[in-house]
C-alpha positions in Angstrom: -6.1 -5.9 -0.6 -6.9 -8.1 -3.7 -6.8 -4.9 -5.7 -3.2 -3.7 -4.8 -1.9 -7.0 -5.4 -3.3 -7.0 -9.2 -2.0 -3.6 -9.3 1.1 -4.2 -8.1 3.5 -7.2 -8.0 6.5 -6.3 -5.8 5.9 -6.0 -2.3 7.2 -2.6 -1.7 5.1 -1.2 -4.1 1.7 -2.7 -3.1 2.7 -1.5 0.6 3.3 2.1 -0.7 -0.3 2.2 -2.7 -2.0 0.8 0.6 -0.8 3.2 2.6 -1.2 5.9 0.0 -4.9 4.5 -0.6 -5.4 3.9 3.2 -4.9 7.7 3.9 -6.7 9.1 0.7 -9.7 7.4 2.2 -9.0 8.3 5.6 -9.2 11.8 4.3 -11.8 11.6 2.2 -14.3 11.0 5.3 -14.3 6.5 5.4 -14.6 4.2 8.4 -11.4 2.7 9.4 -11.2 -0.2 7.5 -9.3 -3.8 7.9 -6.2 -4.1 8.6 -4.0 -5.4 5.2 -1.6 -8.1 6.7 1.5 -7.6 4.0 4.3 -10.1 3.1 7.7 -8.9 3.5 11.0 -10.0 3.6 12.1 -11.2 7.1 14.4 -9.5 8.4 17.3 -10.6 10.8 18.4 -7.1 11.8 18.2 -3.6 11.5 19.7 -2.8 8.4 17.6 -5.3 6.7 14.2 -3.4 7.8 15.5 0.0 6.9 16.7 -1.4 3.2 12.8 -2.6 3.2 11.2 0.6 4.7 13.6 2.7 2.3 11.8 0.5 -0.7 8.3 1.3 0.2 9.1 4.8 0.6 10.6 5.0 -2.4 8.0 3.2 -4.5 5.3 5.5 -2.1 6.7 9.1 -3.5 6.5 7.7 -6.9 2.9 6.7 -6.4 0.2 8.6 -7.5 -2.8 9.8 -5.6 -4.6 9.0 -8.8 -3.2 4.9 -8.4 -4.7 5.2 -5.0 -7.9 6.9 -5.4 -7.9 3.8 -8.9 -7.3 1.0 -6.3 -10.1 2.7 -3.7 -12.6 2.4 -6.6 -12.0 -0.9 -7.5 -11.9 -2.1 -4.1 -15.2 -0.6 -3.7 -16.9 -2.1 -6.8 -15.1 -5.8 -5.3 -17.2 -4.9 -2.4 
């Protein structure tokens, strides 16, 4: 978790490399690991959570599997 917050300030874009990084591991054969309690904006209604989710999927398609396999190594060595 420490890792994706160095690597990436906003919100949206430190939920889209954990999930990104979460299944790359996943796939890659590891236990299931923590679960990573993210901040995000509170919402008041619905449109307020889809205008968040539509952030972290934007920020997740322009992630790279190579940022998440990056923030899977240095979470290992942290370890």
């Amino acid at each position: 978790m420490a890792a994706v917050r160095e690597k990436a300030a906003h919100g949206a874009v430190a939920q889209a490399y954990w999930i990104k990084a979460a299944l790359a591991a996943t796939a890659g054969g590891a236990p299931p690991g923590p679960v990573a309690a993210f901040e995000q904006p509170a919402t008041v209604d619905q449109a307020g959570e889809v205008a968040w989710l539509r952030q972290v999927a934007r920020a997740y398609r322009k992630s790279s599997t190579a940022q998440a396999q990056s923030l899977l190594t240095t979470a290992e060595e942290a370890a």
